[in-house]
N, CA, C and O atoms as CSV, one atom per row, in Angstrom:
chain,resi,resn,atom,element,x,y,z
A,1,UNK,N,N,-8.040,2.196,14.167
A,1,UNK,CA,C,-8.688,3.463,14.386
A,1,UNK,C,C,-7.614,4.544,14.531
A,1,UNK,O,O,-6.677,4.416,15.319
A,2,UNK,N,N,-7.810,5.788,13.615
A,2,UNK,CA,C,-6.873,6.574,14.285
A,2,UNK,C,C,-7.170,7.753,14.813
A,2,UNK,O,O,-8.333,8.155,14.758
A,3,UNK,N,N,-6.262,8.440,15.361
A,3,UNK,CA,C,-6.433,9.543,16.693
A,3,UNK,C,C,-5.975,10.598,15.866
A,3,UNK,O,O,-5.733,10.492,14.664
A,4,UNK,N,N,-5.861,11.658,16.582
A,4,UNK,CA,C,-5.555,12.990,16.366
A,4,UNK,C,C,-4.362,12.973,15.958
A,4,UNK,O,O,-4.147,12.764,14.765
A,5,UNK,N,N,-3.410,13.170,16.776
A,5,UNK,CA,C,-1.958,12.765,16.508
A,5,UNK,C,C,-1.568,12.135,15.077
A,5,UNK,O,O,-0.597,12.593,14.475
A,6,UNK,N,N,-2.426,10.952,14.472
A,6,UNK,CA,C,-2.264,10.026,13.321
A,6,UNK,C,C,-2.476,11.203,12.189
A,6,UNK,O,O,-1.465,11.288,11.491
A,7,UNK,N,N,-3.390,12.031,11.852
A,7,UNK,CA,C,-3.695,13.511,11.089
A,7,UNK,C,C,-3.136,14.365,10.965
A,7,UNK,O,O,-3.360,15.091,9.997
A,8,UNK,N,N,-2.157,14.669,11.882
A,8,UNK,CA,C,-1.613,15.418,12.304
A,8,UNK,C,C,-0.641,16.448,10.632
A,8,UNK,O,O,-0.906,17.564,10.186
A,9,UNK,N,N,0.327,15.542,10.216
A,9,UNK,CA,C,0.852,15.989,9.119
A,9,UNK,C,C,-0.052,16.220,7.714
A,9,UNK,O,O,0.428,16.584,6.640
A,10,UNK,N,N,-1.194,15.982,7.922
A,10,UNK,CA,C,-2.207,16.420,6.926
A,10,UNK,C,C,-3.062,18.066,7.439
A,10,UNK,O,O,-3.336,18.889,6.566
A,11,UNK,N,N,-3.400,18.340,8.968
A,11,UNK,CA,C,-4.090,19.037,9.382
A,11,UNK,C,C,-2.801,20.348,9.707
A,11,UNK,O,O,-3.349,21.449,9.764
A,12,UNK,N,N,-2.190,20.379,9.792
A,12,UNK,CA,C,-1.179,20.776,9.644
A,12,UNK,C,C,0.731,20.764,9.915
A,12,UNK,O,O,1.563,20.948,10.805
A,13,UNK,N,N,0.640,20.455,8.639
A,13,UNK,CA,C,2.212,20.125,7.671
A,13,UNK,C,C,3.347,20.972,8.369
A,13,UNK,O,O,3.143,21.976,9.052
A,14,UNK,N,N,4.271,20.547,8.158
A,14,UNK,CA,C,5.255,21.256,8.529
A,14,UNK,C,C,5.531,21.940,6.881
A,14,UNK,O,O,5.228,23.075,6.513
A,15,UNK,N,N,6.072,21.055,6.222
A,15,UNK,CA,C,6.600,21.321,4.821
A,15,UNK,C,C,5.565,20.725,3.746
A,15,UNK,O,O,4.877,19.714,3.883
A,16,UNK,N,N,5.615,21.514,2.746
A,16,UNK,CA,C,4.592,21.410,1.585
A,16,UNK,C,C,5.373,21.222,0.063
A,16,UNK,O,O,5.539,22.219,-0.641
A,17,UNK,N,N,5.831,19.890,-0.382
A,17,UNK,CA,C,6.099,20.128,-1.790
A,17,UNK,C,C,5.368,20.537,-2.656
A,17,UNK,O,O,4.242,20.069,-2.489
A,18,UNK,N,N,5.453,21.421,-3.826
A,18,UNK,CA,C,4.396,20.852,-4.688
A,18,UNK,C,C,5.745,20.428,-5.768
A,18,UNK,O,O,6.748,21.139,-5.702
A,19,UNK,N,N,5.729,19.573,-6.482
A,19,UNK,CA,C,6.035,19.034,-7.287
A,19,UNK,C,C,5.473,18.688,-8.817
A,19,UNK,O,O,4.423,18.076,-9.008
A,20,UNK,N,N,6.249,19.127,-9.761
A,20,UNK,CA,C,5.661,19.968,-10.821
A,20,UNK,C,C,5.196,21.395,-10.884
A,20,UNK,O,O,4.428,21.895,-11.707
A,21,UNK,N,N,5.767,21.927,-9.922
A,21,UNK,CA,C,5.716,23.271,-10.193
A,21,UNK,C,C,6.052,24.053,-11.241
A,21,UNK,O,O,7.246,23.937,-11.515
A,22,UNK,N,N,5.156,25.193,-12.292
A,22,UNK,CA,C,5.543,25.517,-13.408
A,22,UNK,C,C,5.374,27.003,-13.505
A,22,UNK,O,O,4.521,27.687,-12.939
A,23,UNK,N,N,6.383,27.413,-14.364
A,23,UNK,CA,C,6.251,29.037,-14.386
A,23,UNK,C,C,5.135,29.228,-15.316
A,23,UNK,O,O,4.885,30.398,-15.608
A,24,UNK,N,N,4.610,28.558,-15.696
A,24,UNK,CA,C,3.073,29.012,-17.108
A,24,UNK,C,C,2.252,29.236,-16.103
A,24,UNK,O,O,2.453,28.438,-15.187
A,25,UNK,N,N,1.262,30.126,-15.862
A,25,UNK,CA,C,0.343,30.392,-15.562
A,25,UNK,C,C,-0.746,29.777,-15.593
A,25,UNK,O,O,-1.802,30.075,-15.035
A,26,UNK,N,N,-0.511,28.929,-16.231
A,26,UNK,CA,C,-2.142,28.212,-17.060
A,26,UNK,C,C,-1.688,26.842,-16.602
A,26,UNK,O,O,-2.594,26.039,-16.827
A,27,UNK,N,N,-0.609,26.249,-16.033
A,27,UNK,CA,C,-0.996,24.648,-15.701
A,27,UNK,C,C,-1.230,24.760,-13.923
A,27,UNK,O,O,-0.987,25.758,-13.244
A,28,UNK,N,N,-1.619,23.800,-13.564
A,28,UNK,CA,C,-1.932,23.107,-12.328
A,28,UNK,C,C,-0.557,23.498,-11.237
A,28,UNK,O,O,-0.617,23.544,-10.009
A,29,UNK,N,N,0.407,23.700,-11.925
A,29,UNK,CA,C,1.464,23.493,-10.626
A,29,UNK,C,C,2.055,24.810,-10.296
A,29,UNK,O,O,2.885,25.100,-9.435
A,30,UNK,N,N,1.366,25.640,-11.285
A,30,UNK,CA,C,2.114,27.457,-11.175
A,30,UNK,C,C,0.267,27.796,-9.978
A,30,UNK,O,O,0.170,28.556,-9.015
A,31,UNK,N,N,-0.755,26.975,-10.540
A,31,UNK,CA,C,-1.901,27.697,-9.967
A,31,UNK,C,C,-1.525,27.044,-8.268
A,31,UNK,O,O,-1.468,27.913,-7.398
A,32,UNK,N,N,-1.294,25.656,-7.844
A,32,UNK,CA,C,-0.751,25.314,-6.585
A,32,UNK,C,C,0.268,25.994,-5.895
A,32,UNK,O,O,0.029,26.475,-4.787
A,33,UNK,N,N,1.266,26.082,-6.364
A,33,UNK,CA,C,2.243,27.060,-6.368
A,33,UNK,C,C,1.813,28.538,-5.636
A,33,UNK,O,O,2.062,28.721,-4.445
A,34,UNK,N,N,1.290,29.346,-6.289
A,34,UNK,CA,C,1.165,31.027,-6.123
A,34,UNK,C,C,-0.325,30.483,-5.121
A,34,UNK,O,O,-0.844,31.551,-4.795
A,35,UNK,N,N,-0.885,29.727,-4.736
A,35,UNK,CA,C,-2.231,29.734,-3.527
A,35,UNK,C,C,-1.422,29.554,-2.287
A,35,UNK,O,O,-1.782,30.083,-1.235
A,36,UNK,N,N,-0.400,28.867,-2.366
A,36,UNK,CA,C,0.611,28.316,-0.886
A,36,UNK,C,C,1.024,29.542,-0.539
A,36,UNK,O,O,1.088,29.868,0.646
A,37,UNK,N,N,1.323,30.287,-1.441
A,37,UNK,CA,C,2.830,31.539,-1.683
A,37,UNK,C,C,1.541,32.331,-1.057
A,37,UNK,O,O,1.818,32.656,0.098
A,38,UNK,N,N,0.346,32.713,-1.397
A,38,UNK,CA,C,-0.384,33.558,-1.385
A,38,UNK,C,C,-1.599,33.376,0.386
A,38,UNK,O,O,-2.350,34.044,1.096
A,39,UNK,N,N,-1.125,32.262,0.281
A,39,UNK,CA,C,-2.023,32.125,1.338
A,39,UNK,C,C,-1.536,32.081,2.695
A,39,UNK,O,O,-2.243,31.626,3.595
A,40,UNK,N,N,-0.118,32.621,2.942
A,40,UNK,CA,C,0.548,32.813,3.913
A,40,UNK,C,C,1.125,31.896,4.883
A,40,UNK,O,O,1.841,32.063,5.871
A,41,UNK,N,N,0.567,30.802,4.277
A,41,UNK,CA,C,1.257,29.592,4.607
A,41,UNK,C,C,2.513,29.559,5.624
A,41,UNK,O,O,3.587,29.479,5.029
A,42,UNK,N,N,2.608,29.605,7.118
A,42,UNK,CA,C,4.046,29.568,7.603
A,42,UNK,C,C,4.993,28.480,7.647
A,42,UNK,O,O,6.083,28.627,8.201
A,43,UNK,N,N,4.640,27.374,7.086
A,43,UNK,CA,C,5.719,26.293,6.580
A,43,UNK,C,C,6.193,26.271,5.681
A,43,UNK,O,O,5.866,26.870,4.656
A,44,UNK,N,N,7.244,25.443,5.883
A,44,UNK,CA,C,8.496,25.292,4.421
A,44,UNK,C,C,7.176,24.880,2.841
A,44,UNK,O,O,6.367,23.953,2.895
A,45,UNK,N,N,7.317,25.806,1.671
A,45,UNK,CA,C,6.903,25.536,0.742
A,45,UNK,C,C,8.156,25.383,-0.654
A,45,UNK,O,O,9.002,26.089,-1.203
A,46,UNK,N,N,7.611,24.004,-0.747
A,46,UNK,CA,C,9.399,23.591,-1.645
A,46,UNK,C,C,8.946,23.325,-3.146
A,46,UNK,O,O,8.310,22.294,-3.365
A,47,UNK,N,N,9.210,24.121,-4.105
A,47,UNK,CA,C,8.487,24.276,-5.599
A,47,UNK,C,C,9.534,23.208,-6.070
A,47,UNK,O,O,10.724,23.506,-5.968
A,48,UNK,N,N,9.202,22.065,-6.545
A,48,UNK,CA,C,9.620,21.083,-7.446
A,48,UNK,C,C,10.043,21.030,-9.144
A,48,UNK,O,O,9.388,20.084,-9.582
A,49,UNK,N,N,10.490,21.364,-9.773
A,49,UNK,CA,C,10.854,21.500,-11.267
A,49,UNK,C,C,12.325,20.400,-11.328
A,49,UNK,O,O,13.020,20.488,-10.315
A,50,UNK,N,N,12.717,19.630,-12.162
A,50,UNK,CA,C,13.827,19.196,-12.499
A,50,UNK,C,C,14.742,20.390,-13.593
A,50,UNK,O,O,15.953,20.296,-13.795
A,51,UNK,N,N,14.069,21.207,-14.051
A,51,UNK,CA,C,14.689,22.140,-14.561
A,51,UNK,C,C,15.184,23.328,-13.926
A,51,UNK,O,O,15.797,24.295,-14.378
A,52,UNK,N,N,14.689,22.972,-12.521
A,52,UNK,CA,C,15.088,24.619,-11.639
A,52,UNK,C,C,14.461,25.945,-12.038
A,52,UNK,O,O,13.330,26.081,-12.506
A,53,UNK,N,N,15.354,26.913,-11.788
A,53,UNK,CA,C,14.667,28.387,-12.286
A,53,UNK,C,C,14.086,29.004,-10.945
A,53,UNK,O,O,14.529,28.604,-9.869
A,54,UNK,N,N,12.991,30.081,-11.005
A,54,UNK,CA,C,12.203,30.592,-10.047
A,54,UNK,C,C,11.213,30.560,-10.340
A,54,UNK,O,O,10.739,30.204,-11.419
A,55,UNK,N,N,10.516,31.077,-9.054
A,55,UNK,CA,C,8.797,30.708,-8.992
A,55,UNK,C,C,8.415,31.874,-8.239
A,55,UNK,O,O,8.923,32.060,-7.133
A,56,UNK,N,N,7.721,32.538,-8.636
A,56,UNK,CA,C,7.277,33.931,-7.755
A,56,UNK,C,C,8.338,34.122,-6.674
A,56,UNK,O,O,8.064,33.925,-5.490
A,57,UNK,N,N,9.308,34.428,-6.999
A,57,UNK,CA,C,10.279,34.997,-6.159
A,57,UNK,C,C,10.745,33.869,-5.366
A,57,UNK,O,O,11.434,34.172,-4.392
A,58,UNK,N,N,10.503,32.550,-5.584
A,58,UNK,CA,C,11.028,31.760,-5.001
A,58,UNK,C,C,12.123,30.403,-5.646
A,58,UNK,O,O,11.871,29.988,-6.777
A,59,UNK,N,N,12.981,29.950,-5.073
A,59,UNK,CA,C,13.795,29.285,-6.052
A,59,UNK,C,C,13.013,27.599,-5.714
A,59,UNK,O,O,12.416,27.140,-4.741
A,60,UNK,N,N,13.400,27.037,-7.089
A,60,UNK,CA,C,12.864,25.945,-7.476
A,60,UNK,C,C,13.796,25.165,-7.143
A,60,UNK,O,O,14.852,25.696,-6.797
A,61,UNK,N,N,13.705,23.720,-7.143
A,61,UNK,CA,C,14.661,22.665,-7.082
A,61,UNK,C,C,14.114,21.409,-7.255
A,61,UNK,O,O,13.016,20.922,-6.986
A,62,UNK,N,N,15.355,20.904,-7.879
A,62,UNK,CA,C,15.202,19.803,-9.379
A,62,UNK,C,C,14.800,18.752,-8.337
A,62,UNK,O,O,14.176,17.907,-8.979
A,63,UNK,N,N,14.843,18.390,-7.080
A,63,UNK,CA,C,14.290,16.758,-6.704
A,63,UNK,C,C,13.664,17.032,-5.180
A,63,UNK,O,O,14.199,17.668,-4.272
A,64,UNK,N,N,12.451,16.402,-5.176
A,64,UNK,CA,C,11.773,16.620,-3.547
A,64,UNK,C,C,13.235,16.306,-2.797
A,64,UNK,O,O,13.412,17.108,-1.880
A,65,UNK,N,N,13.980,15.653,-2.900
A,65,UNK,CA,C,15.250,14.960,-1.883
A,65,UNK,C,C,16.024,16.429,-1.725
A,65,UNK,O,O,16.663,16.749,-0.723
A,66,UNK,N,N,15.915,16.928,-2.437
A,66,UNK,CA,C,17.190,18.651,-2.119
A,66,UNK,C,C,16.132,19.237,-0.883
A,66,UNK,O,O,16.610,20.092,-0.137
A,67,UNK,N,N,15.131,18.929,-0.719
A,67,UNK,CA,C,14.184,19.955,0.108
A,67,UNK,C,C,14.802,19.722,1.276
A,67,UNK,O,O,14.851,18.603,1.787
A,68,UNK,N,N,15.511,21.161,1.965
A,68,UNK,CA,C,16.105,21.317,3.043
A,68,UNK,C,C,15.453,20.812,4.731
A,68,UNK,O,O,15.992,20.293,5.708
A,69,UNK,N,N,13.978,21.299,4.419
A,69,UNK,CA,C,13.270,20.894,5.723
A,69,UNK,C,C,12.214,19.728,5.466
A,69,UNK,O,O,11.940,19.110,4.438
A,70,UNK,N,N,11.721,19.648,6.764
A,70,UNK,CA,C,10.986,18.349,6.519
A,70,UNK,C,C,9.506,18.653,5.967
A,70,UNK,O,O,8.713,19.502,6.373
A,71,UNK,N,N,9.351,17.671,4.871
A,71,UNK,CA,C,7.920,17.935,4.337
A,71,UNK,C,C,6.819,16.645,4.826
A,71,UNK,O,O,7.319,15.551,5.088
A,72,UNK,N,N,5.606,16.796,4.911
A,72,UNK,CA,C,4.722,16.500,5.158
A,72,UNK,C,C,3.385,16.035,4.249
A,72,UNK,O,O,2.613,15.102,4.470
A,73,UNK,N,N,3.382,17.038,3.118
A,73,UNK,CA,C,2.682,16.950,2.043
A,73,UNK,C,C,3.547,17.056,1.182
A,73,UNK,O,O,3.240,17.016,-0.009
């Protein structure tokens, strides 16, 4: 059975990868991407690409393992 505490990093995350994050507008990981960015989110949000680059003003990085803080999702 689990408790509150056990939810906890789902109900709220410290850090949020998304992985596959994309500068096209039109796939899944630019629309995940700009809702985190947009939704004011106050945890670490870490945009995933192996190609790098930026993401709405934010820098990308090539492997969840570079993500500086701790993620959760």
């Amino acid at each position: 059975m689990l408790n509150d505490s056990d939810l906890t990093p789902f109900l709220a995350p410290r850090g949020i990868a998304v992985v596959g994050a994309s500068r096209e507008p039109g796939k899944l990981g630019y629309f995940l991407a700009r809702n985190l960015i947009s939704s004011g989110y106050a945890g670490g949000i870490h945009l995933i690409n192996p190609r790098g680059g930026s993401l709405l003003g934010r820098a990308m990085i090539a492997s969840i393992l570079d993500a500086p803080d701790p993620l959760d999702l």
